[in-house]
Backbone as a ProteinNet text record, in pm:
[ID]
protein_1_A
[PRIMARY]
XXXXXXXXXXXXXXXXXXXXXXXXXXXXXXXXXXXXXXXXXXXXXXXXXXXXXXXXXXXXXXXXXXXXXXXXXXXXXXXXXXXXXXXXXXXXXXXXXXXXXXXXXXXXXXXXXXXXXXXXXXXXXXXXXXXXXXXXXXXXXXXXXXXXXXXXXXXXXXXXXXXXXXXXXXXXXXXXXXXXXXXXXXXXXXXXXXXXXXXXXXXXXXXXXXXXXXXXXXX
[TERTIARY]
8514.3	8545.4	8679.8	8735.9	8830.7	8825.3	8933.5	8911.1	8934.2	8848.3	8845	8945.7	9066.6	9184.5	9183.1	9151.6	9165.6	9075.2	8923.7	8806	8834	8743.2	8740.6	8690.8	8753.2	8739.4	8625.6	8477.4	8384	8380.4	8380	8344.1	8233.6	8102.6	7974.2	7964.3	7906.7	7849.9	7729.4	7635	7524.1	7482	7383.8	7345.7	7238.2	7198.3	7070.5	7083.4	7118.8	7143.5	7097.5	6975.9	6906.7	6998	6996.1	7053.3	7180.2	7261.2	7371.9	7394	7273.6	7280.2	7213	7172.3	7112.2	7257.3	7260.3	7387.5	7491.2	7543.9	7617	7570.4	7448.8	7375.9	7393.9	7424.9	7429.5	7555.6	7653.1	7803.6	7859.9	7789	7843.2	7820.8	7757.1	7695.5	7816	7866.3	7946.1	8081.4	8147	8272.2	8398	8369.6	8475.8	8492.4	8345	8305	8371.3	8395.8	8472.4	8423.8	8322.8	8343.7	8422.8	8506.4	8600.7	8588.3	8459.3	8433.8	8295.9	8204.4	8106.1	8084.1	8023.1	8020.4	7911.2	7852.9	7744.3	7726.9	7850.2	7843.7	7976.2	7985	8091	8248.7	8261.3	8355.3	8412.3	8367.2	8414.2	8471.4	8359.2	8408.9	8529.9	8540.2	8676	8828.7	8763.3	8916.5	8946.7	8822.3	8860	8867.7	8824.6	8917.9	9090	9085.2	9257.4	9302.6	9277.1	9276.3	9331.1	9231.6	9184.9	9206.9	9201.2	9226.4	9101.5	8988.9	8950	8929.9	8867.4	8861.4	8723.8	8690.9	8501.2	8445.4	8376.8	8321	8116.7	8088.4	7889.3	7877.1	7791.8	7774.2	7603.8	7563.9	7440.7	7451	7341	7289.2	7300.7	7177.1	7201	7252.5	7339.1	7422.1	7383.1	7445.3	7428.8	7484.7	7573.6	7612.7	7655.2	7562.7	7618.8	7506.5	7566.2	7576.1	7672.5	7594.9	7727.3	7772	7707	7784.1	7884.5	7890	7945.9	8104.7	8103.7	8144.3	8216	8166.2	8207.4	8360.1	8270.8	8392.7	8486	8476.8	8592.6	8696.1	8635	8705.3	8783.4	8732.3	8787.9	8924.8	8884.3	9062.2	9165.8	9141	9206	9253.3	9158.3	9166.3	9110.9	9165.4	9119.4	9109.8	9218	9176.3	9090.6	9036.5	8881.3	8774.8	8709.9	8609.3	8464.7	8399.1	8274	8151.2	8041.8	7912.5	7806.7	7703.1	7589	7497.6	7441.5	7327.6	7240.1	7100.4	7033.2	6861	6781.1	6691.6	6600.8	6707.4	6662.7	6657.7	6601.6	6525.6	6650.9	6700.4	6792.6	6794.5	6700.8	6638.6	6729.2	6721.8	6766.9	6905.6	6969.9	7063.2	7189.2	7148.4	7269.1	7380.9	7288.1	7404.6	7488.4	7464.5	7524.4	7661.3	7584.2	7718.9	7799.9	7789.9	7882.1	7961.1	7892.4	7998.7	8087.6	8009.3	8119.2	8204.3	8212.6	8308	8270.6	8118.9	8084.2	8096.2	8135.2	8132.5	7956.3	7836.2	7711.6	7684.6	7549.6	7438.6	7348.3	7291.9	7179.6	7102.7	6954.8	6879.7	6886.8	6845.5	6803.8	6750.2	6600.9	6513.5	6507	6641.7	6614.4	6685.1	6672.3	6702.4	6822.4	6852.4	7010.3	7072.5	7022.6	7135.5	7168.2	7116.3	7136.5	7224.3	7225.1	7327.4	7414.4	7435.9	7595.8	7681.7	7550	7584.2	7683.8	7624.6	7651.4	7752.1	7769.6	7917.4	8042.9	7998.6	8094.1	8163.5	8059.5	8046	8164.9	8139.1	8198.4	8367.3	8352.5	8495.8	8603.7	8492	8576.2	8608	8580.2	8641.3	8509.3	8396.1	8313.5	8190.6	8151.5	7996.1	7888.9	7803.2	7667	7601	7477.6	7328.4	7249.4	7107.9	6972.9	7003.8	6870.2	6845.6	6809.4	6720.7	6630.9	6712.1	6842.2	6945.4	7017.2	7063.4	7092.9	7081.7	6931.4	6856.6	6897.7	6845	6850.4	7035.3	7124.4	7229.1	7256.4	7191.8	7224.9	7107	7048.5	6955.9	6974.3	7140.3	7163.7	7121.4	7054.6	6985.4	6857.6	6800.2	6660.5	6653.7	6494.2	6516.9	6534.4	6594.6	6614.9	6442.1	6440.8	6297.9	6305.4	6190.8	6094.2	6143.7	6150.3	6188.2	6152.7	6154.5	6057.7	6024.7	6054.8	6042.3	6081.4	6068	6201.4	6197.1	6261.9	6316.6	6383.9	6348	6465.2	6593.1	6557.8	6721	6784.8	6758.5	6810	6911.8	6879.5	6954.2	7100.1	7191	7333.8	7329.3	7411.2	7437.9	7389.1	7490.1	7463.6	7328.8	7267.9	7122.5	7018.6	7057.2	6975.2	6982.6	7086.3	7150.8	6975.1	7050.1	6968.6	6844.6	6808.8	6611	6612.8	6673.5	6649.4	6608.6	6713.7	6705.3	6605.7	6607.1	6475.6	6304.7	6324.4	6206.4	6209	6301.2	6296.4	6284.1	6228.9	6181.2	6309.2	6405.4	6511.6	6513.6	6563.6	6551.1	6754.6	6737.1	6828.9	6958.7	6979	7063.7	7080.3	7016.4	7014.9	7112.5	7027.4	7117.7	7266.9	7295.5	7429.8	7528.2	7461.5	7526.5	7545.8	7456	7459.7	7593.2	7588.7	7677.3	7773.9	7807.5	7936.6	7978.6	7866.7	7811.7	7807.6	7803.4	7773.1	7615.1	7493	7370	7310.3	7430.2	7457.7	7474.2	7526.4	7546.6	7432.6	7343.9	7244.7	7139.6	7103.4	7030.8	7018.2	7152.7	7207.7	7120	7196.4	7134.2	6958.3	6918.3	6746.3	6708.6	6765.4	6704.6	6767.5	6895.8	6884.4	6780.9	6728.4	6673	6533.6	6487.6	6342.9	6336.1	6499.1	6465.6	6476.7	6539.8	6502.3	6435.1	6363.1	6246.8	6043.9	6111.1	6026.9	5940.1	5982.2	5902.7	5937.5	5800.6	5787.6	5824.4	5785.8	5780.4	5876.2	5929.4	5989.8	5898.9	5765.9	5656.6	5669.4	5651.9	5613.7	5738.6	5852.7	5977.8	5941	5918.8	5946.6	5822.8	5718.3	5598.2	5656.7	5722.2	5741	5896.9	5960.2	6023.8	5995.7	5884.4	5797.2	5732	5717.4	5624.5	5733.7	5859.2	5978.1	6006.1	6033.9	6079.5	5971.3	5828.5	5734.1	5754.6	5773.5	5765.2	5887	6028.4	6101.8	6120.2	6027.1	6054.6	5995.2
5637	5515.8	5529.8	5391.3	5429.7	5499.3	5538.2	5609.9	5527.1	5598.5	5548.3	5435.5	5495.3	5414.4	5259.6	5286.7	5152.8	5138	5073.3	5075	4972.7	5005.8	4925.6	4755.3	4663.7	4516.2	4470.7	4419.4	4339.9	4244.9	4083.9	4027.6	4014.9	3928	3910.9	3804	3764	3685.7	3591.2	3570.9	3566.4	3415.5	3366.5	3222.9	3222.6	3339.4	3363.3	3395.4	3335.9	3407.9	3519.3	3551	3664	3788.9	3737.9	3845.6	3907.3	3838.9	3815.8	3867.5	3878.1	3961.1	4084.8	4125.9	4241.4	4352.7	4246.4	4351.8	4392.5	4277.8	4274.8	4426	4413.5	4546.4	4662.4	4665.5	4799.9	4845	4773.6	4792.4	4849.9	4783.5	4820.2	4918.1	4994.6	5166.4	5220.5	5173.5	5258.3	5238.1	5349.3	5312.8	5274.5	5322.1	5288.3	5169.5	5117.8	4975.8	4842	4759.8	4612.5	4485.3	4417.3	4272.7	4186.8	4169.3	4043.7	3890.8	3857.5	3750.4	3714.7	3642.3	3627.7	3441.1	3422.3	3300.5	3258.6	3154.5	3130	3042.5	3063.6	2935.5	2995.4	2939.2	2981.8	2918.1	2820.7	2767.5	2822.7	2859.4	2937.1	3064	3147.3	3290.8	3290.3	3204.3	3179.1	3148.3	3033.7	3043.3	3172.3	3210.3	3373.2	3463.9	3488.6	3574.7	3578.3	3479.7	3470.2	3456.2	3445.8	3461.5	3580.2	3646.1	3770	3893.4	3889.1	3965.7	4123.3	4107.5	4234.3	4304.7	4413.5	4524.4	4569.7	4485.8	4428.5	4381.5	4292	4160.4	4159.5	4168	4193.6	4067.1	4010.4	3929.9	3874.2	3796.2	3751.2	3684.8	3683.3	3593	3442	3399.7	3266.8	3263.1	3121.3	3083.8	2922.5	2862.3	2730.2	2638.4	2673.5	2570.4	2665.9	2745.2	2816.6	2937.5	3003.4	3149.2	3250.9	3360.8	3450.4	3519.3	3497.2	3542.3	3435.4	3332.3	3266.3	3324.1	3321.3	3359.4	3454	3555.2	3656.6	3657.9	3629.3	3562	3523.3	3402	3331.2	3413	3473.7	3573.8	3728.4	3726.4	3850.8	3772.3	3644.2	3577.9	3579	3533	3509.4	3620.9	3729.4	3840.1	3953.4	3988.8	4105.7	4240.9	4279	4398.4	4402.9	4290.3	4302.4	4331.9	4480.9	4542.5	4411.6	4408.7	4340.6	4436.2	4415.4	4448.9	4344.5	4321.5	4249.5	4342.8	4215.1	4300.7	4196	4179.8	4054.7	4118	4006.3	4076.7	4015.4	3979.4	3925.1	4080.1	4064.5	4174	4233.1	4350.6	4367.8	4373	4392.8	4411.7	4344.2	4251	4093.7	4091.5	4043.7	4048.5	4140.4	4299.6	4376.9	4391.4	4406.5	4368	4226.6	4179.1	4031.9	4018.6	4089.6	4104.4	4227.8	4306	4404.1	4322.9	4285.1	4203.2	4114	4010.9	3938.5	3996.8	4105.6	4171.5	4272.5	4280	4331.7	4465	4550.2	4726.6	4744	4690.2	4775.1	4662.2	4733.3	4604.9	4668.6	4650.4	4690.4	4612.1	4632.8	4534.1	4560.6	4428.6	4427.2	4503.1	4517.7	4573.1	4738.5	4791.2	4934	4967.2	5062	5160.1	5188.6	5180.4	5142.5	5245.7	5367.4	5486.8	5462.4	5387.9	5337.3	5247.8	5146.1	4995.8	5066.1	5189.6	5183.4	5313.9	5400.7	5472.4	5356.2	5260	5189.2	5123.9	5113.3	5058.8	5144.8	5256.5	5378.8	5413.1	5433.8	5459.4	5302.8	5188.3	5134.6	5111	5136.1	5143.8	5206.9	5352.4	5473.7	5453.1	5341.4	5294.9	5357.5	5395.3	5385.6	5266.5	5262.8	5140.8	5246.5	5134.6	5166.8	5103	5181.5	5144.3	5234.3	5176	5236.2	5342.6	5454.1	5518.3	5475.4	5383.9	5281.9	5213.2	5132.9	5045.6	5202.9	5300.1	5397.4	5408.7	5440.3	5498.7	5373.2	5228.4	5110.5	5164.9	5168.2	5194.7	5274.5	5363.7	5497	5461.8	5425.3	5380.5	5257.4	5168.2	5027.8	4937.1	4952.4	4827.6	4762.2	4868.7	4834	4859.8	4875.3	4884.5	4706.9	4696.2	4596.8	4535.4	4408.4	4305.9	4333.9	4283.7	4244.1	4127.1	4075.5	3954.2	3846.7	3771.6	3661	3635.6	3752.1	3749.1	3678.9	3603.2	3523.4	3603.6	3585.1	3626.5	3574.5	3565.5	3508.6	3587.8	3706	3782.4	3711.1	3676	3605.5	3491.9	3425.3	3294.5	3334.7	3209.8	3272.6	3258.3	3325.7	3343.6	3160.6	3063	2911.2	2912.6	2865.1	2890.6	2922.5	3109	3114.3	3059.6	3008.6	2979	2799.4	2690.4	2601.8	2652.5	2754.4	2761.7	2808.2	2860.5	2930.9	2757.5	2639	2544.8	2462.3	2471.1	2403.9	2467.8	2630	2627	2635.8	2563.9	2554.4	2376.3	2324.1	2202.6	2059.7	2143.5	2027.8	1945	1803.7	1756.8	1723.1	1707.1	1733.2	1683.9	1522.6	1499.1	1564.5	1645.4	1742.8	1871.6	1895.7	2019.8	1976.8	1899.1	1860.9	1845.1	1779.1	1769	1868.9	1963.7	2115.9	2206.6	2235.6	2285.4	2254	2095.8	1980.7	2011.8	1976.9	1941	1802	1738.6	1621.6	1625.8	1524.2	1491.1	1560.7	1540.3	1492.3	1712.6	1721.7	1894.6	2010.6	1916.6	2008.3	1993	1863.3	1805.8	1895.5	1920.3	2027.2	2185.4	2271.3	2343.9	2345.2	2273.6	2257.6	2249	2185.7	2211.7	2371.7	2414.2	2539.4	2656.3	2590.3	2698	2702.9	2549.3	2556.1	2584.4	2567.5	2635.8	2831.8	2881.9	3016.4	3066.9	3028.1	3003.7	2986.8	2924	2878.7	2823.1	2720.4	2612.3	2437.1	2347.8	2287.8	2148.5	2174.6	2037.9	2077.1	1972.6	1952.3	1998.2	1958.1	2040.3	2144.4	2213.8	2342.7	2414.1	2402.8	2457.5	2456.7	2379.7	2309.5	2441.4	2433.3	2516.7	2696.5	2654.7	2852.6	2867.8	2811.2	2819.6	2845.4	2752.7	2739.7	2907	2955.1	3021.2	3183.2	3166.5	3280.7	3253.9	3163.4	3162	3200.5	3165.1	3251.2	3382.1	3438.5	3554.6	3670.7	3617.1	3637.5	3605.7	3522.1	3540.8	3645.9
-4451.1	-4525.6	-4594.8	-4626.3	-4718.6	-4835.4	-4859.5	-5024	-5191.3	-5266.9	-5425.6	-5464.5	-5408.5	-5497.8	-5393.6	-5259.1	-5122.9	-5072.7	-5147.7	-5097.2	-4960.8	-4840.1	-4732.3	-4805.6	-4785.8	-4784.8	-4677.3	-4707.1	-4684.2	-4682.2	-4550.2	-4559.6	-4539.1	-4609.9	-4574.8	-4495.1	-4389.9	-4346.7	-4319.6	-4395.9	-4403.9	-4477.6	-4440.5	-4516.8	-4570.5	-4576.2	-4677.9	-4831.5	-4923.3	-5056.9	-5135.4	-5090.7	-5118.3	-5072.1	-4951.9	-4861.4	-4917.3	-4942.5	-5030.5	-5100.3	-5243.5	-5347.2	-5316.8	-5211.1	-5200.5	-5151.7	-5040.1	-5030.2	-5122.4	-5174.5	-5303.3	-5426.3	-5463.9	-5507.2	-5440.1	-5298.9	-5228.3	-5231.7	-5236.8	-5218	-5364.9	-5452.2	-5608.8	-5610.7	-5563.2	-5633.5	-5523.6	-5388.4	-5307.4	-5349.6	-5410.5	-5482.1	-5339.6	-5213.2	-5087.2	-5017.1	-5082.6	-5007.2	-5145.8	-5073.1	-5162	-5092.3	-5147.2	-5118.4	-5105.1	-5019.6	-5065.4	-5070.3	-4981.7	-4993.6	-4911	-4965.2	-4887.4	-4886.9	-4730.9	-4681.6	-4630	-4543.9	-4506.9	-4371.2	-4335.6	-4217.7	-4117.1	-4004.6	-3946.8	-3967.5	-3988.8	-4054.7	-4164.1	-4243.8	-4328	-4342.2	-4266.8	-4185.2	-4122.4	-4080.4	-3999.6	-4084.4	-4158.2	-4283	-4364.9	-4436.9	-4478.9	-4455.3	-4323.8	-4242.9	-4205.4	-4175.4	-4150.5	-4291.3	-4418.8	-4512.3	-4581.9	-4589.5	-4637.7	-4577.6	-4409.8	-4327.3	-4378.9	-4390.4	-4449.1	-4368.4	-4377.3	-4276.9	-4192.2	-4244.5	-4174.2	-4208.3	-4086.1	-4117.7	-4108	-4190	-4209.3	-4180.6	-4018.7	-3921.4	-3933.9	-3959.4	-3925.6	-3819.9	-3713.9	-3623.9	-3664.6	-3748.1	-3758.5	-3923	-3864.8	-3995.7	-3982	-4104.7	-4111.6	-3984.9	-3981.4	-3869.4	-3736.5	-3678	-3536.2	-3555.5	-3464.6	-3358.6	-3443	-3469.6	-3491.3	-3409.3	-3314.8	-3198.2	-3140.6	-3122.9	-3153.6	-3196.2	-3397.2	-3445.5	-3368.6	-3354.1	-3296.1	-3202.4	-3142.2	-3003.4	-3040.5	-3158.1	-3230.5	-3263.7	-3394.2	-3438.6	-3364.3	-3266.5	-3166.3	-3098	-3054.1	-3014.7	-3106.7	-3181.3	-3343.8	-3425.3	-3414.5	-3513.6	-3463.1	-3306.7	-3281.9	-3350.9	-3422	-3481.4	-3603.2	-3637.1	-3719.6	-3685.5	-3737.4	-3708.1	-3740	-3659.3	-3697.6	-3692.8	-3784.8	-3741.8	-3733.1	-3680.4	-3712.7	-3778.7	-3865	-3983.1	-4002.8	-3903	-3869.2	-3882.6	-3858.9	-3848.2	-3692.5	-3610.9	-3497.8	-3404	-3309.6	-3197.8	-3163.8	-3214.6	-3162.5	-2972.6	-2955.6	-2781.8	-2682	-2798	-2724.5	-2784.7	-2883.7	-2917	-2952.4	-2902.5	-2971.5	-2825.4	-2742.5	-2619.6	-2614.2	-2646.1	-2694.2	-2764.5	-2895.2	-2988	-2983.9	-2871	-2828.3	-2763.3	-2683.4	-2524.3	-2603.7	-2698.6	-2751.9	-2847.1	-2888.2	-2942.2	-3087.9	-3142.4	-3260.2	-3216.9	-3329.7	-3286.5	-3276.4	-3363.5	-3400.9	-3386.2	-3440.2	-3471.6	-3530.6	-3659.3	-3778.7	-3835.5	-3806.2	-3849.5	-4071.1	-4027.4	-4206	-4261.3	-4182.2	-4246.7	-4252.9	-4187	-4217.9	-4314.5	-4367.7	-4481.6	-4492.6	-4634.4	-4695.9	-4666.4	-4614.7	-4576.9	-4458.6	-4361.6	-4196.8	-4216.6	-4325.1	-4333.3	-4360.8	-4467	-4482.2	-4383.3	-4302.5	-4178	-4094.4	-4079.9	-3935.9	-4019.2	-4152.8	-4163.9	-4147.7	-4195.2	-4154.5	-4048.4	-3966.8	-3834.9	-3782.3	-3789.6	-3736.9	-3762.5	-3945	-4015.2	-3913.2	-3921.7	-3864.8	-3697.4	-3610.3	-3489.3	-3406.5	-3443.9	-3369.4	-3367.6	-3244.6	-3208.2	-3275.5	-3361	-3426.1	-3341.3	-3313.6	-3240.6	-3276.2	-3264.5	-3290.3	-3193.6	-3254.6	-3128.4	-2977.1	-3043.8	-2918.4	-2837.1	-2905.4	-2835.8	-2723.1	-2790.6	-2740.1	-2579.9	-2593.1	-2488.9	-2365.4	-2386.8	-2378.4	-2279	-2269	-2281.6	-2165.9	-2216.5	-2088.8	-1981	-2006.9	-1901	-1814.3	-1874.4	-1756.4	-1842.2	-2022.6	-2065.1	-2030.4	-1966.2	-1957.4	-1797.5	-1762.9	-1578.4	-1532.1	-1426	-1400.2	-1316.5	-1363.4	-1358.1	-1212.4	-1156.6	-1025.1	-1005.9	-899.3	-804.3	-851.5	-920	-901.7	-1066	-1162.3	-1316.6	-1350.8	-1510.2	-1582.9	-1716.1	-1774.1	-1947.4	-1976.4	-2133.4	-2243.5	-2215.6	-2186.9	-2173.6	-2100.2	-1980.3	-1884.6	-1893.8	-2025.8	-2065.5	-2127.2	-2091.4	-2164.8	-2343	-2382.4	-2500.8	-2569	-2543.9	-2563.9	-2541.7	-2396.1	-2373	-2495.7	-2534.3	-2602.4	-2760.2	-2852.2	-2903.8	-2928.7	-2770.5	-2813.3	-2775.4	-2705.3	-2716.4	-2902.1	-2935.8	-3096.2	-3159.2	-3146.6	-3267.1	-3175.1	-3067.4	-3022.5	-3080	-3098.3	-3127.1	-3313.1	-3364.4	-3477.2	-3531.3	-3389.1	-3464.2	-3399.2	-3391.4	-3361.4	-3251.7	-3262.2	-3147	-3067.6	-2973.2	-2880	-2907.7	-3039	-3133	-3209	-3257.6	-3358.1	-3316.6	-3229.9	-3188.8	-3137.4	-3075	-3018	-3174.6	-3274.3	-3405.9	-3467.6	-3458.4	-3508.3	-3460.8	-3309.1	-3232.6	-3188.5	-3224.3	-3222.9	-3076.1	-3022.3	-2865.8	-2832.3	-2663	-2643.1	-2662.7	-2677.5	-2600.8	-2458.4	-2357.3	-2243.1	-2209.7	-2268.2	-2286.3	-2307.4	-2436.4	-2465.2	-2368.1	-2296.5	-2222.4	-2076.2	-2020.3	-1926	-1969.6	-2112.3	-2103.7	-2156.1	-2156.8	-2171.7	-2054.2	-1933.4	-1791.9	-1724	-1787	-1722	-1810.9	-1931.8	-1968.9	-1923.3	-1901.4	-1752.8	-1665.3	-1629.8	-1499.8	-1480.2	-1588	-1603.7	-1608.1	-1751.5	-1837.1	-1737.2	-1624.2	-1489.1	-1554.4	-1658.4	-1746.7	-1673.3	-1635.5	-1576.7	-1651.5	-1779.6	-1855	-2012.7	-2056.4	-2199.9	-2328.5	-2283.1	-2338.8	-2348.7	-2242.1	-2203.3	-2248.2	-2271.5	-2356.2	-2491.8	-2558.7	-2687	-2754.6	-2668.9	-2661	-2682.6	-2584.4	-2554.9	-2671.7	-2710.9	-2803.7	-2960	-2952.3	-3105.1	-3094.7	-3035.3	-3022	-3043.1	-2959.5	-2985.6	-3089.7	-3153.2	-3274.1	-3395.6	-3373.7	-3511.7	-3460.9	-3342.8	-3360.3	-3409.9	-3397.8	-3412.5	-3600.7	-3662.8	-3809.3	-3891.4
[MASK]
+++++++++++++++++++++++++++++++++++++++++++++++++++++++++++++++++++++++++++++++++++++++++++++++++++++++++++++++++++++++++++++++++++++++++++++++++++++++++++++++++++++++++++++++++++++++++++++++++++++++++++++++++++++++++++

């Protein structure tokens, strides 16, 4: 990490306020670590970054208005030499290959233990990728064995894809989401049939169904 006198600069990313002040609590006791600004949406992330320019960016999955992966991406055109991490509490299973590809060094769930959150900030400061052990293995092994003929998975869906199955199984309807993601109708409508047809879901039902259902489990 940086040192005493040039603590490393933190942006937070996150739209949970709790979340917010927790971290906020973890950083104060680390004299190398510095908040510089914390936000809640992607729009914002984006102005204070080019802003602020800090020296890593603490990434949530979902934000108010987007994807942080998403985000991600954004910010890697714009501001490539900003280190990112994600610090979510979505599957990493599913999502840490994601936010590698789109450009995050790590990925750390929430819920582990404050000597792992500020490992994997280190670790990433210092120009290396943070991962679980499990993501690890996941890794050297190809990311999992590759499926049987004829399978489907959520993995399967693109980043967007999975993006609208998330606000679909959070209740939204298809105006909704296009307003959310400052999408056409006509767009989200597209990816809801490629995600049936991945998905090897027959009916609008039968999505709306298997969405509701990723999404309690994923909270």
């Amino acid at each position: 990490m940086a040192s005493q006198s040039q603590p490393a600069r933190i942006l937070i990313v996150d739209d949970h306020p709790l979340v917010r002040a927790g971290l906020r609590s973890l950083f104060a006791e680390v004299p190398e670590l510095s908040i510089c600004a914390e936000v809640g949406n992607v729009r914002d992330a984006i102005d204070v970054a080019r802003k602020l320019e800090p020296d890593l960016a603490l990434i949530d999955i979902s934000l108010d208005d987007g994807s942080g992966i998403e985000l991600i991406k954004r910010l890697k055109v714009h501001m490539p030499q900003l280190k990112m991490l994600v610090c979510s509490m979505h599957d990493e299973s599913l999502f840490a290959e994601r936010a590698i590809n789109a450009g995050a060094r790590g990925y750390v769930n929430k819920h582990q233990v404050t000597e792992q959150i500020l490992d994997a900030i280190q670790q990433v400061l210092a120009g290396r990728i943070y991962l679980s052990e499990k993501m690890v293995e996941r890794v050297i092994n190809g990311f999992a064995k590759k499926k049987d003929a004829g399978t489907s998975s959520i993995e399967d869906l693109s980043d967007r894809e999975l993006e609208v199955f998330g606000l679909i199984g959070q209740g939204m309807s298809t105006s909704k989401i296009a307003e959310r993601l400052h999408l056409s109708v006509k767009t989200v409508e597209t990816h809801r049939e490629k995600i049936k047809r991945k998905l090897q879901l027959a009916t609008g039902g039968e999505l709306v169904r298997h969405a509701v259902q990723w999404h309690i489990e994923q909270a």
